[in-house]
N, C-alpha and C positions, 0 to 999 in steps of 0.2 A: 504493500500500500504506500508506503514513503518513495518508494525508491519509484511508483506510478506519477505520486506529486512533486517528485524532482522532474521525471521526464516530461511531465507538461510545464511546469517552471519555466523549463530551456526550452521548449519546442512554441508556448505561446507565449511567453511573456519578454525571454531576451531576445531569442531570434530574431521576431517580428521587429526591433528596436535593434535593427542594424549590428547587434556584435556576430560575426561569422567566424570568428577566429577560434580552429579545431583546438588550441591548446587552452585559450578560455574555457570552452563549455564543457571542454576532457578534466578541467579541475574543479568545475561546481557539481561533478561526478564524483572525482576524487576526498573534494571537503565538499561533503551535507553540508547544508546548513542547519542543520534540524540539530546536528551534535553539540551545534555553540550557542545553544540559546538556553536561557534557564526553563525549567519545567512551564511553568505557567505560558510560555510563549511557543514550545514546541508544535502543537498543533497550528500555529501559522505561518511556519517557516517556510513553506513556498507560497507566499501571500502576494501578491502587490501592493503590501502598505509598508509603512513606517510604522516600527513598531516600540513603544515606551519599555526602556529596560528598567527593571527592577529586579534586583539583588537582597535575597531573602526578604521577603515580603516588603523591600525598601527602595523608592523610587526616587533614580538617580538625576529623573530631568533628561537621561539621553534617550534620543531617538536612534534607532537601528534603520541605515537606509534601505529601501525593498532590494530586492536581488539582480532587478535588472538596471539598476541604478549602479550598482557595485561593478557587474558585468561592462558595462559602458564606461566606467572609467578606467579600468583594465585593458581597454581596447586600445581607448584614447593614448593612454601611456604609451602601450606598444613598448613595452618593458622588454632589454635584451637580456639579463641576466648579469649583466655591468654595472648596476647602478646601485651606490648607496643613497637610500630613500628616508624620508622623513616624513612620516605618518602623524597628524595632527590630531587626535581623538582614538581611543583606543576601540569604545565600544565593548563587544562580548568577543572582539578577537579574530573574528570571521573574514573581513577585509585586510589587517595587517597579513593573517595570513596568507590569503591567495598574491597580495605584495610581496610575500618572502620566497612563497614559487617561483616568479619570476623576476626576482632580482637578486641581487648579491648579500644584499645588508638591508636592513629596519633600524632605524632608530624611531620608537613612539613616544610619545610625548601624551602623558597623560595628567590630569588635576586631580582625577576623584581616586583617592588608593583602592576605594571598594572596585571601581571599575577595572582599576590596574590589575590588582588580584587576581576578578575573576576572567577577565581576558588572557593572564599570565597562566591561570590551571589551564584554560583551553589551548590553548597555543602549545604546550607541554605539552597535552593530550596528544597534539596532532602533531608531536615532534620536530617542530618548527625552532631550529637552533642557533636560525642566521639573526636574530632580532635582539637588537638594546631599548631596557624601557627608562624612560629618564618619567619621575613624578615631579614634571614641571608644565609650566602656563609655554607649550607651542607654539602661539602668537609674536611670542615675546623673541627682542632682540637676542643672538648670541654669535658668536665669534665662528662655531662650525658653520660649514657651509655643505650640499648637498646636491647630488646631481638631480633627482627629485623632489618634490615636496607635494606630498595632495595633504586636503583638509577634508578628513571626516565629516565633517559638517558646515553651513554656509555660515560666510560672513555679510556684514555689510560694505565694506569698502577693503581695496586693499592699504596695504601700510608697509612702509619703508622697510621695519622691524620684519615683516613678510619676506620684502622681493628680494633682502641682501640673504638671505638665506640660502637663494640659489647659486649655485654654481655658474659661471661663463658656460654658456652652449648647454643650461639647463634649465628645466621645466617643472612648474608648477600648475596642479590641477588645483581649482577653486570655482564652489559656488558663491555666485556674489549676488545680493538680494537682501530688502528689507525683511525683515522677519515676519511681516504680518502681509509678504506680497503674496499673490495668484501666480506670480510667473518671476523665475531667477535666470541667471546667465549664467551656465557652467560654462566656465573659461579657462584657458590653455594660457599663462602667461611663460613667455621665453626670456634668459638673460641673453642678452646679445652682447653685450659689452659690462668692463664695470661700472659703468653710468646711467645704463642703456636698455630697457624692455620691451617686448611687445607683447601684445594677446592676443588671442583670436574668441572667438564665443562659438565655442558648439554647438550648444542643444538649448532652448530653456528646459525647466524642472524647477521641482519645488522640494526643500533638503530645510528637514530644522536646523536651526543655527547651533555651531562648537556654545556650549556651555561657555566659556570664556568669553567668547566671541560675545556673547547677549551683557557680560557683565564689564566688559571693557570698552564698547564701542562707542561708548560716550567723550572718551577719553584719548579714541585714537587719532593720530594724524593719517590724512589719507594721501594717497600718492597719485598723482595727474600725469599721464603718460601725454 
């Protein structure tokens, strides 16, 4: 029965939404999602929604994006197995890990330890060994730099503190949107230089906002390309 509502998962809901790519949909085979979700959310893990995590009967505020939402930005990436990555929101673990599939290195960047935790037993579970978790605010400036960078959850604007994070000749995945919009811009921004950006806009979609992202955003500087 699970392994029927994985196979329509990928047959109606990511296929049809453009991911073709046989080594994405060979690893939403390989990791269920059904194994990284707590009890209470198991039965809707091939859903099309967003689904609120809570951790022992305790909710966290995060939203878990649907699956072909995940699938899509895996695509986007187009990950060669080269890249150390920096994952901004940990979630139940499920996305960092199909990140660790296809690239060299994770560093996650998480706030809530509970979500650190239970993302960290799952990620173990699934033997996932290329990954560093830092329990820090992923928004935030710091001195590494990274050949990728996606954001578990959307923001409203970018920030400096953001784009210096990338590496020259590296990319960052971001949903960018008001919190309370109908329609976001998932966006591909590139470093091209050390002074120097561009983006492109994918797809619109609608992504709760990083937990940080809602409590910071008053606060940030935005950057104007």
């Amino acid at each position: 029965m699970k392994q029927d509502a994985l196979f329509n998962m990928v047959e109606q809901q990511i296929r049809p939404w453009d991911v073709h790519s046989p080594a994405i949909l060979k690893s939403l085979h390989d990791f269920p999602r059904v194994d990284f979700l707590p009890t209470n959310l198991k039965p809707y893990a091939y859903m099309d929604v967003e689904l609120p995590l809570s951790i022992n009967g305790q909710n966290t505020r995060t939203k878990l994006m649907p699956p072909r939402l995940l699938a899509r930005i895996l695509q986007e990436l187009d990950l060669q197995g080269t890249e150390n990555v920096a994952l901004v929101g940990l979630g139940d673990g499920y996305l960092a890990t199909l990140i660790a599939y296809f690239s060299r290195t994770v560093t996650a960047f998480e706030i809530d330890e509970r979500i650190m935790q239970f993302a960290q037993d799952n990620l173990n579970h699934a033997n996932v060994r290329n990954i560093n978790y830092e329990l820090a605010d992923g928004l935030k400036a710091s001195t590494t730099k990274f050949d990728v960078v996606v954001l578990a959850g959307s923001i409203t604007q970018l920030t400096p503190a953001l784009l210096y994070k990338i590496e020259v000749g590296g990319q960052m995945f971001a949903v960018i949107g008001a919190a309370d919009s109908p329609s976001m811009r998932a966006t591909m921004i590139t470093r091209t230089d050390e002074t120097a950006w561009s983006q492109k806009v994918l797809f619109e979609t609608v992504l709760a906002p990083l937990t940080q992202a809602s409590e910071t955003s008053s606060a940030a500087t935005s950057f104007t390309f």
